[in-house]
N, C-alpha and C positions, 0 to 999 in steps of 0.2 A: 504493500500500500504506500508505503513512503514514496518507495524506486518509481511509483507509477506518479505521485505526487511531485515528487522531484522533477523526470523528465517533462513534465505538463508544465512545472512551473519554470523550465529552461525553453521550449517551445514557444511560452507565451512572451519570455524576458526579449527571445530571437524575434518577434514579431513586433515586439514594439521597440526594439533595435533598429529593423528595418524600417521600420514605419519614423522612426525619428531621421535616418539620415536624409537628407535633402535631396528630393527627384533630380538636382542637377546631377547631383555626384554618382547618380546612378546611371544617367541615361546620355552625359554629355561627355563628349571626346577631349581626352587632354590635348592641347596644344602647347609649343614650346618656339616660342619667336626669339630671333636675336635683334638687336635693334641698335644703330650705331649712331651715336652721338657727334655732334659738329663742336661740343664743349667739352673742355676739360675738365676734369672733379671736383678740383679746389674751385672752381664757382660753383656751390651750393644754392644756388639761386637759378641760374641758367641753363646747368646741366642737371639739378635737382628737380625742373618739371619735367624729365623726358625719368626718372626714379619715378615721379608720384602718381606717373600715368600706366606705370608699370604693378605697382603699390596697390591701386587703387581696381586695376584689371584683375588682378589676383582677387582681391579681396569681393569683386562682384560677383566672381565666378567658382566660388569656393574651392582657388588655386586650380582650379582645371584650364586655366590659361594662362601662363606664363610668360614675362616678358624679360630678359635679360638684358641692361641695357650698358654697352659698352661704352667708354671717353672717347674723345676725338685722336686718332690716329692706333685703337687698339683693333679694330676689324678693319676699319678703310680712313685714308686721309678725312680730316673735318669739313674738307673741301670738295671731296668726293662722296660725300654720302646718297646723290641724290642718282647718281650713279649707279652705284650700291643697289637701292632697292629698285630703279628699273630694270635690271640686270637680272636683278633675284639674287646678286651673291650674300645678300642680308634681306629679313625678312621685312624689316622696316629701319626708319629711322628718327630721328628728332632735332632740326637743324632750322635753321633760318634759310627761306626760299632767298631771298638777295644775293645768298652768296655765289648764286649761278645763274645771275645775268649775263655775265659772259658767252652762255650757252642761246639764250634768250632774254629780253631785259622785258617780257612781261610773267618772269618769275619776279617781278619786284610788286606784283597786287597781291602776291600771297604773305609778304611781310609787311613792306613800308617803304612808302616812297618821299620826296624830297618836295617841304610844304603839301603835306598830304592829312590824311588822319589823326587825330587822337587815337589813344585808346577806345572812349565811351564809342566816336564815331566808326571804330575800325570793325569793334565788336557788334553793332548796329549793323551796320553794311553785310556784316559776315554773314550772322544770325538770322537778320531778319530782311535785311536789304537786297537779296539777292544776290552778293558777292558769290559767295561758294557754291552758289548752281553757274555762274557764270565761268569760273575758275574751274569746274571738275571740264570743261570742254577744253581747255588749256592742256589739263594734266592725263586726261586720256592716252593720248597718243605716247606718253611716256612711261604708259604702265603703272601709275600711282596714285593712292587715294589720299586727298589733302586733309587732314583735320585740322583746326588752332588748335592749339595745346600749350598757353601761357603766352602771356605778352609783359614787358619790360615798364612799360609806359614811356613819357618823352624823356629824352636819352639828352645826355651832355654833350657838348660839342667835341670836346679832344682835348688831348694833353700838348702842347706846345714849346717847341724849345724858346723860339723869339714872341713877341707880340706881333699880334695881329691887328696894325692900325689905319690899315686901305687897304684898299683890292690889290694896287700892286705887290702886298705886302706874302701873297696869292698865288706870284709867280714864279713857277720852279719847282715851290713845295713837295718834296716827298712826303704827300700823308697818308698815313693806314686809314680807308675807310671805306665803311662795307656798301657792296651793293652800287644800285642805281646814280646814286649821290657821286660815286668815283667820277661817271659820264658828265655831270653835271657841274662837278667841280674841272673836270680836267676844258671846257670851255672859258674857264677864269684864270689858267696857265697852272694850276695844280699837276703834278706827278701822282694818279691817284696808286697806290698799291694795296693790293686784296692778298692779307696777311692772315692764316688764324689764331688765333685766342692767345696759344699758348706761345706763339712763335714772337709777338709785337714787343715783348719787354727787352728781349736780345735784340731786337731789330733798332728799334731805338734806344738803347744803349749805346751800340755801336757806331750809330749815326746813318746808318742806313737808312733809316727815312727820320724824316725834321720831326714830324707832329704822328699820333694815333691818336681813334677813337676806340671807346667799345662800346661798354656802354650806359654807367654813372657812378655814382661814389663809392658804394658798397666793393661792386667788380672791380674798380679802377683800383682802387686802395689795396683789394686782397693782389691783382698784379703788379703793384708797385711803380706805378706810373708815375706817382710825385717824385719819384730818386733819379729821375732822368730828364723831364720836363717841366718847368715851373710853374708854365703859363695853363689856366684849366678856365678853358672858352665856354659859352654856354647862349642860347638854345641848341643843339642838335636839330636843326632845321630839317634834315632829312629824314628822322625819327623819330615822329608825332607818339610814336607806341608801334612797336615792333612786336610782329604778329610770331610767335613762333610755331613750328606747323609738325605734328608726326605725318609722317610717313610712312600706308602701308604699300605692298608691293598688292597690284591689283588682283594678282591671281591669288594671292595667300591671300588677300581681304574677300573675295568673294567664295572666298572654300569656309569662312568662318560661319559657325550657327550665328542663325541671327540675334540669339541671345548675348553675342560674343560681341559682336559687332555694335550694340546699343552698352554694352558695358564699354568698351573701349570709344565710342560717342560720350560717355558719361563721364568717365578719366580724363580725357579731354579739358572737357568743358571745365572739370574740378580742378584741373593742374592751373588751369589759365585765371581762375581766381585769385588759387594761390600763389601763386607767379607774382600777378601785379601787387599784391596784400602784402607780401613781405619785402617788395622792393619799398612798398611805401613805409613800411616801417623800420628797416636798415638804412635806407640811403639817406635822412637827415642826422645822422649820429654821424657815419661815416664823413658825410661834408663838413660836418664841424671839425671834425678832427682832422680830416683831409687841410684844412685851411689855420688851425692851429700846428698844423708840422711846416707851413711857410709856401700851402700853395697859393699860387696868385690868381683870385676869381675873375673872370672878365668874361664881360657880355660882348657877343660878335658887335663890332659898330654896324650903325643901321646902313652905311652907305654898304657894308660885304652883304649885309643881306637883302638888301634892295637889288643888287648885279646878282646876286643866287639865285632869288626869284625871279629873275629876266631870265637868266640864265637858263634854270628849268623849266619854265613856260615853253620856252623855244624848241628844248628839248624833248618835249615832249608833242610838241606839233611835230617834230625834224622825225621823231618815229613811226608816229603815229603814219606817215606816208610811206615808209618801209614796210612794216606789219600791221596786217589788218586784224589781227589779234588781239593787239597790243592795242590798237585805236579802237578796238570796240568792246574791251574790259577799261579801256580808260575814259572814255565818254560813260558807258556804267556811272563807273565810281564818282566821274566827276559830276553827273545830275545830282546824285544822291549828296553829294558834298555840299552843291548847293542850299539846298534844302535844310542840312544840317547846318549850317553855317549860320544860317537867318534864324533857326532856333537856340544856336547854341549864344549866340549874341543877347538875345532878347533877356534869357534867364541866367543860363551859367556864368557868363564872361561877366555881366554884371554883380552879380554876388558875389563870383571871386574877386571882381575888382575892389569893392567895397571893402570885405573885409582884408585885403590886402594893404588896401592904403591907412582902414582904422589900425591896422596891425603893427605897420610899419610909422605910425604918429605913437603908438603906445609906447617904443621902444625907444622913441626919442626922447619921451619926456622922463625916462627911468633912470 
C-alpha cells in the first residue's frame, strides 16, 4: 500500500513538474547567434547595448536563444561588420550604419546625418514615421535586417589639438570623424579619416590626425582624449542622436520563431532606452571633471557652422542626383523633419530655453 502510494505520489509530483515548466522550453528550438561588435569593451555604454540586447533575448526566451556578442576586431574588423553579417560569416551584429558610407552614403539614414535628427525626432521617424519601412528597401539587397538598438543622443564635436577660430582654420585638418559628416566636412578643406574606437587614441597621439571625434564625455574620458588634445568643441552638428542598429543576417532572421523575433524587436527597443538613460546620466559628471583636469570647452563659432550647413545642404542635393535611393529616403526624412521642427519649436525649444537661461541667471547670482 505504501509502494502503491509512493509511486502515485511520484507520478503526480512528475505531472505537475511538467505542467510547471514553460511551453516554450518544451516546444521551442535553441538557437545560438554570434554577433560582432563595431565597439570595444571598455565602453560600457556603447558596446554594453549590443550585451543588453543579448541579456534581455535570453531572458524572453527562457535562454533558448542565445546571443554571444563579440568586441570590435575579435570575429571581424569594427569596420567590417556589416560585411560580416551579409556574408553570413557572423550571425548578426551591432554597429553604427555611418561607418559604411563609403560602400553607400544612404547607410547614413540608419544612424545620423549632418544637421539632421535629434534623438526624440530620430526615434519618431523610426517608430512611427515610416523611416524603417523605408530603410528595410535599402537593406534588402544586402541580406540584412535593421533594428535600432540604442542611440547616444547629440554627441560633442571633437577633441582638438589647435582652436578652431574660422573656416580657414578647417583646412588641411586630419580629423577622425565618423560617417557622412567626413563628405561634408572634406568640402571645407578637412582631411576627413574613418578610424575605429579603439584605434583614434594612438592615432592622435602620434599626430597622425590633428583632431577626433567619438562620441561625448563619459567615452571621451574612458579613451583619454584630454592627454592628447586640449581643445573639446561642441555641438556635434553631425550627430543630432546617433541611431545605433543590430544587425541580423536575413536568412538566420527569417529561420527565427516568430516568438524569437518579437523578443529580439523587444531587446531592441529596451537597449535603446537604456542607451540614451545612462548617457544622460554619466556624461554630466564626466564633463565636469573632463574640464577640471584643464580641458578647454568651446562652442564651434557660428560663422564654421553656418559654411557646415551650406556645406551639407549642397551635399546633399550633389547626391541626391547620383542615387535615387538616397534622394528618396532623404526627401522621406526631410518632410517629416519639417513637420517636426514646427512642433519641436513651438513647445520643446521653448521650455528648454526658459529654463536654460533661469538656470544659467541662478548661477550667477551664487
Amino acid at each position: 500500500m505504501k509502494r502503491r502510494n509512493m509511486l502515485a505520489g511520484s507520478a503526480l509530483g512528475a505531472t505537475a513538474a511538467a505542467l510547471a515548466t514553460p511551453a516554450l522550453a518544451q516546444s521551442m528550438p535553441e538557437v545560438r547567434w554570434r554577433c560582432a561588435s563595431s565597439f570595444p569593451k571598455s565602453l560600457d555604454t556603447i558596446y554594453g547595448a549590443g550585451e543588453h540586447v543579448a541579456k534581455r533575448v535570453a531572458a524572453l526566451t527562457d535562454g533558448k536563444f542565445q546571443i554571444r556578442v563579440f568586441a570590435a576586431g575579435e570575429l571581424v574588423p569594427a569596420l567590417e561588420v556589416a560585411n560580416a553579417v551579409t556574408g553570413g560569416t557572423v550571425d548578426c551584429g551591432h554597429t553604427a550604419s555611418y561607418y559604411f558610407v563609403g560602400k553607400d552614403p544612404t547607410f547614413t539614414f540608419d544612424a545620423t546625418w549632418p544637421f539632421g535628427f535629434n534623438f526624440r525626432q530620430l526615434n519618431a521617424w523610426m517608430e512611427y514615421g515610416g523611416g524603417r519601412k523605408v530603410l528595410e528597401e535599402f537593406f534588402a539587397p544586402m541580406n540584412i535586417v535593421s533594428i535600432p538598438a540604442g542611440n547616444t543622443g547629440a554627441q560633442m564635436g571633437g577633441w582638438f589639438r589647435k582652436e578652431i577660430k574660422s573656416v580657414d582654420d578647417l583646412k588641411g585638418l586630419k580629423f577622425r570623424v565618423g560617417g557622412f559628416a567626413g563628405n561634408v566636412l572634406a568640402k571645407l578643406g578637412v582631411v576627413p579619416q574613418q578610424i575605429a574606437g579603439g584605434d583614434i587614441y594612438p592615432s592622435l597621439e602620434k599626430g597622425t590626425i590633428d583632431a577626433a571625434e567619438w562620441v561625448g564625455p563619459y567615452d571621451d574620458e574612458k579613451l583619454g582624449f584630454n592627454r592628447v588634445a586640449p581643445y573639446y568643441y561642441f555641438p556635434g552638428w553631425w550627430e543630432g542622436g546617433l541611431n545605433l542598429a543590430f544587425y541580423s543576417n536575413k536568412q538566420k532572421y527569417d529561420a527565427l520563431p516568430q516568438l524569437y523575433k518579437e523578443a529580439l524587436e523587444s531587446a531592441c527597443r529596451d537597449a535603446t532606452i537604456e542607451t540614451i538613460a545612462k548617457y544622460d546620466v554619466v556624461n554630466p559628471p564626466a564633463l565636469r571633471r573632463l574640464v577640471a583636469a584643464g580641458a578647454q570647452l568651446r562652442p564651434f563659432p557660428r560663422e564654421v557652422l553656418q559654411a557646415s550647413y551650406k556645406a551639407a545642404m549642397e551635399l546633399y542635393d550633389e547626391t541626391c542626383e547620383k542615387n535615387p535611393l538616397f534622394k528618396k529616403i532623404y526627401e522621406h526624412q526631410k518632410a517629416f523633419r519639417e513637420s517636426e521642427l514646427a512642433w519641436f519649436r513651438v513647445a520643446e525649444n521653448q521650455f528648454d530655453s526658459f529654463n536654460y537661461l533661469m538656470h544659467a541667471q541662478e548661477q550667477q547670482r551664487r
